[in-house]
N, C-alpha and C positions, 0 to 999 in steps of 0.2 A: 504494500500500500504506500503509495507516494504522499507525501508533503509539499506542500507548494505556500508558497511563502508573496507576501504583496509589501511594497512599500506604499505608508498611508498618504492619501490625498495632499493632505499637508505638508506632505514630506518637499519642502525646495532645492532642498543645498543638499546634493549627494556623495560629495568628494572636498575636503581639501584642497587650495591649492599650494604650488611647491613655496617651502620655506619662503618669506620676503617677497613672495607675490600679493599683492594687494590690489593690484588692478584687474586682472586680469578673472572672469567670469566663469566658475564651471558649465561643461556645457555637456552634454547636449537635453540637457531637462525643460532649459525655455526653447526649445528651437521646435518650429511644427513638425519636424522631419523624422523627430526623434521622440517616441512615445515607451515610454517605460512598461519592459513585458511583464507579466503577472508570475509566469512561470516561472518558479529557479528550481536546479536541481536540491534534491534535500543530501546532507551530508551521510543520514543514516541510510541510504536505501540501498546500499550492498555494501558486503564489507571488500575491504581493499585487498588483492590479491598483490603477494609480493612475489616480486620474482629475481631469481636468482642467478645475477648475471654470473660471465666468465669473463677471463679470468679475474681472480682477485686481485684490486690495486688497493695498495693502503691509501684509505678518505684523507681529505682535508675538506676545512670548512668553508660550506658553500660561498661563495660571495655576495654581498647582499649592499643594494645602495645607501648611503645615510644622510639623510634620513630616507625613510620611503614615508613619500606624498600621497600615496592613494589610502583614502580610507575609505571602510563600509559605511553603508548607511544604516538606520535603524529599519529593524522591520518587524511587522508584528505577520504573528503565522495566522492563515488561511486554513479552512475547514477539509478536512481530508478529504479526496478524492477517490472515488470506486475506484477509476479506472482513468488511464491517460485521459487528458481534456482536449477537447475537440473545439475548442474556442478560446479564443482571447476574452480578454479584461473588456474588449469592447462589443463582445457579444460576435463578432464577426468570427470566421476561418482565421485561426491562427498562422496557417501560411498563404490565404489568399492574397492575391498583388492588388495593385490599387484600383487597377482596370476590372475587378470582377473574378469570379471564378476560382477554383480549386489551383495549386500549384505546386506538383509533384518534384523534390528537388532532386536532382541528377540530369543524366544524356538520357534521354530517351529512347529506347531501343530501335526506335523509327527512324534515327535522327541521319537526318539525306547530308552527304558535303564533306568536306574535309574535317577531321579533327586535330587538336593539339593535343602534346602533354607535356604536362608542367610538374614541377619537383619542387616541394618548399620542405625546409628543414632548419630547424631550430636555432638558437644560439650558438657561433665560434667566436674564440678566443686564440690568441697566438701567444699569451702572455704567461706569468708566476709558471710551476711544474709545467704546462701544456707548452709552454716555449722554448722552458730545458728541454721538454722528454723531443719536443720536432730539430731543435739545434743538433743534437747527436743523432736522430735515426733519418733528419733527411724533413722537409716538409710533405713530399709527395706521403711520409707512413701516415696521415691522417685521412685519404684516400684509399690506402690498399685493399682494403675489405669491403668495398662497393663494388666491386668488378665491372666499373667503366659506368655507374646506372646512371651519371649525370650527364653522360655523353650520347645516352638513347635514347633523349626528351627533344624536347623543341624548346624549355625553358627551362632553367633551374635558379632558385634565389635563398639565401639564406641571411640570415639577421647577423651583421659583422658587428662585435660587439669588445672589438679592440681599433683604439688607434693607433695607423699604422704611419710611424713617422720614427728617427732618429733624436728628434730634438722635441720640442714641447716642457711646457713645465708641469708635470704632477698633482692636483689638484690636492691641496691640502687641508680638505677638510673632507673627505673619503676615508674608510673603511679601504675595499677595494681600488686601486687605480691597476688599469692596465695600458700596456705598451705592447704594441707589437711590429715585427721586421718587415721591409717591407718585400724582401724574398718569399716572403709567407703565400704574398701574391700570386705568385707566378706560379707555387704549387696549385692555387685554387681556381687558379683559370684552366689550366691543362687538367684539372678534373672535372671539368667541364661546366661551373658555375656559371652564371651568364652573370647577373644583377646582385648586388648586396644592398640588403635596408641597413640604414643609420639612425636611425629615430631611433636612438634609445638611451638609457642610463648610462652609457660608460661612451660615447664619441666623442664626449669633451673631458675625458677624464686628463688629457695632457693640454689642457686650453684650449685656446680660438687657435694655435701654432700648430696643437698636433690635429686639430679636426682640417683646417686648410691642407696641410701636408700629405693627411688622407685621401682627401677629394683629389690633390697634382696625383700621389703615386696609384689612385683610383683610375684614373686620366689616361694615365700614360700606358697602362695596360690595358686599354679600352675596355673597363671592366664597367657599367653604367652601375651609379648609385642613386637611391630615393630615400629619401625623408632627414635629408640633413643637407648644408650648403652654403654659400661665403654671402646668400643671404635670405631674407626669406621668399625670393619668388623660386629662386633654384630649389631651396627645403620643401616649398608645400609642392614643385612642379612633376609632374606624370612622367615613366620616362617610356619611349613608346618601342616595341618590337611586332619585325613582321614576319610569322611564318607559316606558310602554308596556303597566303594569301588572307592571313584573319589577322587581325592588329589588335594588339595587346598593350594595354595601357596599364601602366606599376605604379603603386603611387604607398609611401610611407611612412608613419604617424605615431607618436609616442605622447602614450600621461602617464609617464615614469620620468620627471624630472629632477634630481637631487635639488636645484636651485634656479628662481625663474628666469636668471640669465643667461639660461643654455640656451632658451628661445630664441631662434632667427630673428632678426628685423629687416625691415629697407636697407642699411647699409653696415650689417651684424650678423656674422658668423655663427650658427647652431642649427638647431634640429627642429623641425616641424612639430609642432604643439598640437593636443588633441583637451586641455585643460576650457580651452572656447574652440568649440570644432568648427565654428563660422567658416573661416577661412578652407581647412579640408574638405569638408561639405559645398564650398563652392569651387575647389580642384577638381571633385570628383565629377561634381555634376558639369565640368567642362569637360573632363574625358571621357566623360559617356559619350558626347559630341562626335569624338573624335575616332572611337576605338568599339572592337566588335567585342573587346574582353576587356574588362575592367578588374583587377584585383589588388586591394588593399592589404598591407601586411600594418601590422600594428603592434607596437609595445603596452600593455598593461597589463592589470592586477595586482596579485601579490605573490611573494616571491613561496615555493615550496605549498602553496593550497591549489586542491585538487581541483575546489569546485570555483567555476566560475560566477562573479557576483554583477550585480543588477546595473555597475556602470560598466562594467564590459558587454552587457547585453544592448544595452541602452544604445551605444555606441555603436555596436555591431549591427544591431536595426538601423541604425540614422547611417551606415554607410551604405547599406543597399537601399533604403529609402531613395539618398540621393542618385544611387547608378554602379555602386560596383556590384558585380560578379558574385565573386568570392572573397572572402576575409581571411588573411591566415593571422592568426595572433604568437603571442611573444613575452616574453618575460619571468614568468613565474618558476622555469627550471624543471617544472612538473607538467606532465601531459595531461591536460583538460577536455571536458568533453567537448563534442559536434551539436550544435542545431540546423536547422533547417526552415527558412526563413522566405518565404514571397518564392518558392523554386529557387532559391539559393543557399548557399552553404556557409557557415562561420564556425568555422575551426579555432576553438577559445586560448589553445595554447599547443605551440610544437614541442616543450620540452628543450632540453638540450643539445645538441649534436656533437661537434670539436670541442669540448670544453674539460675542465678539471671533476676532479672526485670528489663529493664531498658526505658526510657519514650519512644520510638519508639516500637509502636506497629506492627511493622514489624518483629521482634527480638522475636516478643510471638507468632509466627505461625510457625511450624515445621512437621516434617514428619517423619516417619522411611520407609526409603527404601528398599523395601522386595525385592529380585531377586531367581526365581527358576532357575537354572542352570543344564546342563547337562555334562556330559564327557568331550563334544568336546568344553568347552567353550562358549554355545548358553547361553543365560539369559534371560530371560524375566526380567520385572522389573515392581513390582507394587508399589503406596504411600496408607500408611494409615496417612491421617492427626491427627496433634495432636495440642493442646497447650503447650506452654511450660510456663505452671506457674511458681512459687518459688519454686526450689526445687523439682520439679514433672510436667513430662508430662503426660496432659490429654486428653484420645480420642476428637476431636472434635464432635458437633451434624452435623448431616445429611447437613443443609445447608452450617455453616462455612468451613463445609469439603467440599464440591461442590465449595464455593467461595476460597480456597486453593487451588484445584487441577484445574480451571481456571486461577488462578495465575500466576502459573508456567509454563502450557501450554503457556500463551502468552508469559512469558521469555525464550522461546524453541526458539526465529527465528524462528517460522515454522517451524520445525523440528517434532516433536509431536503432537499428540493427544492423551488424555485422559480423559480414559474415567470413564463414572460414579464412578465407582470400584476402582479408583484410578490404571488400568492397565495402561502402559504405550504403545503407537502404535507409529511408525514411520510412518511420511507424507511421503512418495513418488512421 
């Protein structure tokens, strides 16, 4: 039996924002785009299956930003449910689109035309252990264990979550700061990455020096990046790819900010803010314009919680309100569940991918997120499980991967099912 939870009427102010922000508006609660869903998943409704990676690395402790700016809101619980709900808070289809009608999320087995596919995968680091253990075994060993899978897509993007410069000054009022070489690079293109997001807690961790330095050694390996830039029309702008003849619009956003000067401005180095989504919300809805595929990666939540809360849902509706695709989310270290939303898809969190060990064995189970896509914006979306070792993600075996892709399924709220294959189906 499910629990479903509402925040109350009165409820305004959903989030914090970062330390010494004082102007700046959370958002997307006054915006019409953005209407707060009833549903959240409940904590108790399966217990957490752990799984037991290989090999053994000894942990360290996770990294975590400081402060962390996002907080929950208050909420009071809602009357238990028989059975999954078949409606929104406003009496409507919880996944009808605005036009009317039922909206089944995936490709649809009819679907006439070319398709794409695309690879998203979670947080890398080049930096602290993960930058010893790549200095000695080579950058390409954080690679070896995919056998080429990002070279057999038509897209692949991942959340770069070091900056990569020689120089910069160290942010010194962090817990974590990381740096990374920019040889790192080179491994990560020839594994066939296309795009990296920067909207996130640690691209200014070496200043406005080391986030510039990033964007030239970005540059110069024609490697395109989204949601950070030397100011904010390059932070909030889409970066656009064509293949197959379908154009794909990327576009990337963070409300995990340590401090509100990481913020882009007119003539100000930083990351794309999602604390007043105004501005993302009018990116997106210009590369609807532009692009047969819209997808949004995003930084939020909280770091190491399974379930995801009411402003990442919030958000996650007010990005396809305005026109993207699909949503892959970002942050938390922990793999979160799937909803299913207007025939689209919001992936609440990838987890970690290239990153460090740290004693939550929660934080070592990960996934890359495969979605074939069509023209008209249909996706399907399947997981292939993985671990996330030192340094290297590795496929999991048959079983761990079966108790992963159960995992997640119960962090869906009923929303999903999936199946063996790690394909993704909407409950109905």
């Amino acid at each position: 039996m499910l629990t479903f939870y509402f925040i109350s009427d009165n409820e305004k102010s959903i989030s914090a924002p970062p330390p010494g922000e004082e102007a700046v508006q959370p958002s997307p609660e006054n915006t019409p785009q953005a209407t707060l869903a009833a549903v959240m998943p409940t904590p108790e409704a399966e217990p957490t299956a752990v799984i037991t990676p290989s090999p053994a690395v000894t942990p360290e402790p996770e990294p975590s930003p400081t402060p962390e700016p996002v907080m929950s809101p208050e909420m009071t619980a809602a009357p238990e449910a028989t059975e999954a709900p078949d409606e929104d808070e406003a009496g409507g289809k919880a996944d009808s689109p605005a036009s009317g009608g039922s909206a089944v999320s995936g490709l649809p087995e009819d679907a006439s035309g070319e398709t794409i596919k695309l690879n998203f995968a979670g947080d890398v680091i080049f930096a602290g252990r993960v930058g010893e253990l790549l200095q000695k075994n080579g950058y390409a060993y954080s690679y070896a264990a995919l056998d080429g899978m990002f070279k057999k897509d038509d897209l692949t993007v991942v959340n770069l979550e070091t900056p990569i410069t020689t120089g910069g000054v160290g942010a010194a009022d962090k817990q974590f700061v990381f740096k990374g070489a920019p040889e790192a690079l080179d491994a990560l293109k020839a594994a066939g990455v296309d795009a990296v997001n920067l909207a996130n807690n640690h691209t200014l961790d070496q200043g406005e020096e080391g986030l510039l330095d990033t964007l030239d050694h970005l540059s110069k390996r024609s490697i395109p990046y989204v949601g950070a830039g030397s100011d904010s029309k390059e932070a909030y702008s889409a970066q656009y790819f064509e293949r197959k003849g379908i154009k794909i619009a990327l576009l990337g956003f963070t409300r995990v900010m340590p401090k509100s000067d990481w913020m882009a401005g007119a003539k100000k180095p930083g990351v794309a803010s999602v604390y007043d989504s105004a501005e993302a919300l009018k990116a997106i809805t210009a590369a609807r314009k532009k692009a047969d595929l819209v997808v949004v990666v995003v930084h939020w939540g909280k770091e190491r919680v399974e379930q995801y809360d009411a402003i990442q849902q919030a958000l996650g509706h007010s990005f396809i309100d305005a026109g993207a695709d699909l949503v892959m989310g970002g942050h938390p270290h922990v793999l979160q569940g799937i909803e299913p939303y207007k025939g689209k898809w919001i992936a609440y969190s990838t987890g970690n991918f290239i990153f460090t060990r740290s004693t939550n064995p929660a934080t070592w189970e990960t996934a890359v997120f495969q979605a074939e896509c069509s023209a008209k914006g249909q996706c399907s979306l399947q997981l292939s499980p993985m671990y996330a070792e030192l340094g290297q993600p590795v496929p999991m075996n048959e079983a761990d991967g079966q108790l992963l892709l159960n995992k997640v399924e119960s962090l869906s709220a009923g929303r999903v099912k999936i199946n063996n294959d790690g394909t993704v189906m909407q409950v109905r």
